[in-house]
C-alpha positions, -999 to +999 in steps of 0.1 A: +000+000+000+013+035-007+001+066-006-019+086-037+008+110-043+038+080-041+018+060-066+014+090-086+054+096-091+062+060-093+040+057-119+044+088-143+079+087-136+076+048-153+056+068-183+080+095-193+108+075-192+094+054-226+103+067-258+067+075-267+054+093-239+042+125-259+028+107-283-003+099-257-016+136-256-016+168-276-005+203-258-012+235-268+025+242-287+012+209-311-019+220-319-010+257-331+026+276-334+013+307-324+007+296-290+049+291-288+051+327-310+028+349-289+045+335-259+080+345-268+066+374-279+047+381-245+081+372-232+107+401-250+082+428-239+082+409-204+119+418-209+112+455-215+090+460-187+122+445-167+142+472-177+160+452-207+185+430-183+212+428-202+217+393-194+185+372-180+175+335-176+148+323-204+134+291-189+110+267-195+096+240-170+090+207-189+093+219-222+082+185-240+098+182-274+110+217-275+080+233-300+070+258-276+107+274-269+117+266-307+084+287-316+089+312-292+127+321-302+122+321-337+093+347-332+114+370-314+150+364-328+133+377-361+119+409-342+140+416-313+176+400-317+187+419-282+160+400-267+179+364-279+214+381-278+208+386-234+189+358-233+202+323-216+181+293-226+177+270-195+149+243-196+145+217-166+141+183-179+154+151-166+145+126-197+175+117-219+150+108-248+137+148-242+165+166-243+177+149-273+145+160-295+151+196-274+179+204-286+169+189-327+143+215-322+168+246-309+197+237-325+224+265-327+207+284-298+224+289-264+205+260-245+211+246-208+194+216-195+186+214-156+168+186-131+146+210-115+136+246-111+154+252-085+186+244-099+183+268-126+210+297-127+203+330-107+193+363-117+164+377-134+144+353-153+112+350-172+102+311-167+075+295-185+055+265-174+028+250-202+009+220-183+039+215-161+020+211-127-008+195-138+013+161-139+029+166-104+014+140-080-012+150-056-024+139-021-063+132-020-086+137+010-122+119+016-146+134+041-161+105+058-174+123+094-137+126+097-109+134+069-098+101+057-065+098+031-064+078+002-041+051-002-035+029-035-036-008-027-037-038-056-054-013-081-077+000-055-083+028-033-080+024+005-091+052+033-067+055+058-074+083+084-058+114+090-043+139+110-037+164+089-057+199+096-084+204+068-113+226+062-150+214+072-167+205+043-198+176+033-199+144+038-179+126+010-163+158-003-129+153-019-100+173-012-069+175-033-038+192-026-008+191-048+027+198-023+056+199-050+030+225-072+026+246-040+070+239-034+073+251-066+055+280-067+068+293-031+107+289-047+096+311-079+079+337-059+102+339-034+128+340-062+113+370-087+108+391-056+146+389-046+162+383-082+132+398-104+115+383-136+080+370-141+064+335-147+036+325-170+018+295-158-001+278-179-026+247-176-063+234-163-083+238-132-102+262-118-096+298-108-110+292-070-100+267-047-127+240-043-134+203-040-136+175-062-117+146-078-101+158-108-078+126-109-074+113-146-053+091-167-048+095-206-036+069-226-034+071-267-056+102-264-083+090-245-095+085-210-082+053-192-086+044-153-061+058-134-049+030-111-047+005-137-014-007-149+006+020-138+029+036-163+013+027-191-008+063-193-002+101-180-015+109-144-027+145-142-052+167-120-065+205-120-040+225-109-050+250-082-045+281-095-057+300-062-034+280-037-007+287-065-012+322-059-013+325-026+018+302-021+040+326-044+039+351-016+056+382-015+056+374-058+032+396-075+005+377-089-020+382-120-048+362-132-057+330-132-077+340-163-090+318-190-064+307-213-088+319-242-090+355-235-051+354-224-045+348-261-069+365-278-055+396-261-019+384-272-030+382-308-027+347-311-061+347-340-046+373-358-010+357-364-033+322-371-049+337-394-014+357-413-001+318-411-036+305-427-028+331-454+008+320-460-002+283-463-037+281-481-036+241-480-031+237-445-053+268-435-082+250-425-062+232-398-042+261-387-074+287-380-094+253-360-060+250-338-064+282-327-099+284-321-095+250-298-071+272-279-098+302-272-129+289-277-145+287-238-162+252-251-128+241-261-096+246-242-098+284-234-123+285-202-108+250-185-070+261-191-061+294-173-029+320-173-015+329-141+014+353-135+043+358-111+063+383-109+085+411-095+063+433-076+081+465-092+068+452-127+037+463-146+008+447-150+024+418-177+009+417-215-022+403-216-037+402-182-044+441-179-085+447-189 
């Protein structure tokens, strides 16, 4: 028997490590190249609203197969070459298989591979983190007249109780609460208030704190139960954007806000539709990427944009009304 959270990590630790892990789930950098192109771009004038450093960390946090940070650099080394000349590429990944497509996909720019976020290099940094947190394990709580904890034990949940101080809530209420998301975001903030930068976080869940079991398992693009044969699919859960923000204390923090109107605001169906233009045979699929992006029936109410940052910094791109 081990806890959720231990069965989580064994388990998407056992997926990532295969060769073919990505090829179980589209993210947002795969389905449209703007998303990677208004991101860098949201990034250089992140840059000039930091003053213009004239040498800064550019990281991204599980950066997949490298599309989003390929996307991203080209867009701005085309526009802003200061930008990419102060820039230093760092991206935290630990999987060999990774970091090899990582740097196919950024060859001949100035890339860095680190274990973890808080190994990166110091000084002022704009990190970005696209359904990074979501696959972090999480601890899950059962109200049963007292809190129980939820144990995995041959393929099966098992209640074990608790001790841990919780919030009242209604009988069988579900509680989740995600420690190395919350770790994470209390290094960052801690770190942009004393080094300066901003982070862009970017993935599902709701905007309040709340209750529910949001565990799920995707294998080969579609829905699979979560404690069966473990490693074979991706373990994810709503990221908590409100105990996100309130960990990143004394950070600055804007948003969460719907990933749709994040974009929209960034320009992202405007440069879909210039690339639509450019390539008239592949136009149809490039303007319905977007919209599953923005559309709130889609991807762009369920995914949000949160914001860390400096608290000397304006309001960042895209999250001012």
């Amino acid at each position: 028997m081990e806890r959720l959270d231990a069965f989580m990590a064994r388990a998407n630790a056992a997926f990532y490590a295969q060769g073919d892990a990505l090829s179980h789930f589209t993210t947002a950098p795969e389905i449209s190249q703007a998303f990677g192109e208004c991101l860098g771009l949201w990034a250089a004038v992140t840059w000039q609203q930091m003053g213009a450093p004239a040498k800064f960390v550019l990281a991204e946090l599980g950066p997949g197969r490298g599309t989003l940070m390929a996307d991203a650099w080209r867009a701005v080394r085309g526009v802003m070459p200061e930008f990419c000349a102060a820039a230093d590429i760092a991206l935290v990944e630990t999987s060999p298989s990774l970091m090899a497509m990582q740097a196919r996909a950024l060859a001949g720019a100035p890339v860095r591979w680190f274990p973890a976020p808080e190994a990166l290099p110091e000084g002022p940094a704009i990190i970005l983190a696209n359904e990074f947190l979501d696959a972090l394990p999480i601890r899950q709580f059962v109200r049963r007249g007292s809190w129980m904890e939820r144990f995995v034990a041959d393929g099966a949940f098992v209640e074990q109780p608790t001790e841990e101080p919780l919030p009242e809530a209604p009988e069988g209420s579900i509680l989740e609460r995600c420690e190395p998301a919350l770790s994470i975001a209390a290094a960052l903030g801690a770190r942009l208030a004393e080094q300066g930068g901003a982070a862009l976080i970017i993935d599902y869940g709701p905007a309040e704190s709340g209750f529910g079991d949001t565990l799920q398992a995707i294998r080969h693009h579609a829905r699979a139960e979560p404690l069966a044969e473990p490693g074979s699919a991706d373990l994810t859960a709503h990221v908590d954007f409100a105990a996100l923000a309130r960990a990143a204390a004394p950070a600055a923090t804007h948003g969460p806000m719907p990933m749709g109107l994040f974009l929209q605001r960034l320009g992202l169906m405007s440069r879909a539709a210039i690339l639509a233009r450019s390539a008239p045979a592949q136009a149809g699929m490039i303007l319905s990427g977007a919209q599953r992006l923005t559309l709130p029936e889609q991807m762009g109410r369920l995914f949000k944009a949160l914001c860390l940052c400096h608290p000397s910094l304006p309001t960042p791109a895209g999250f001012s009304e």
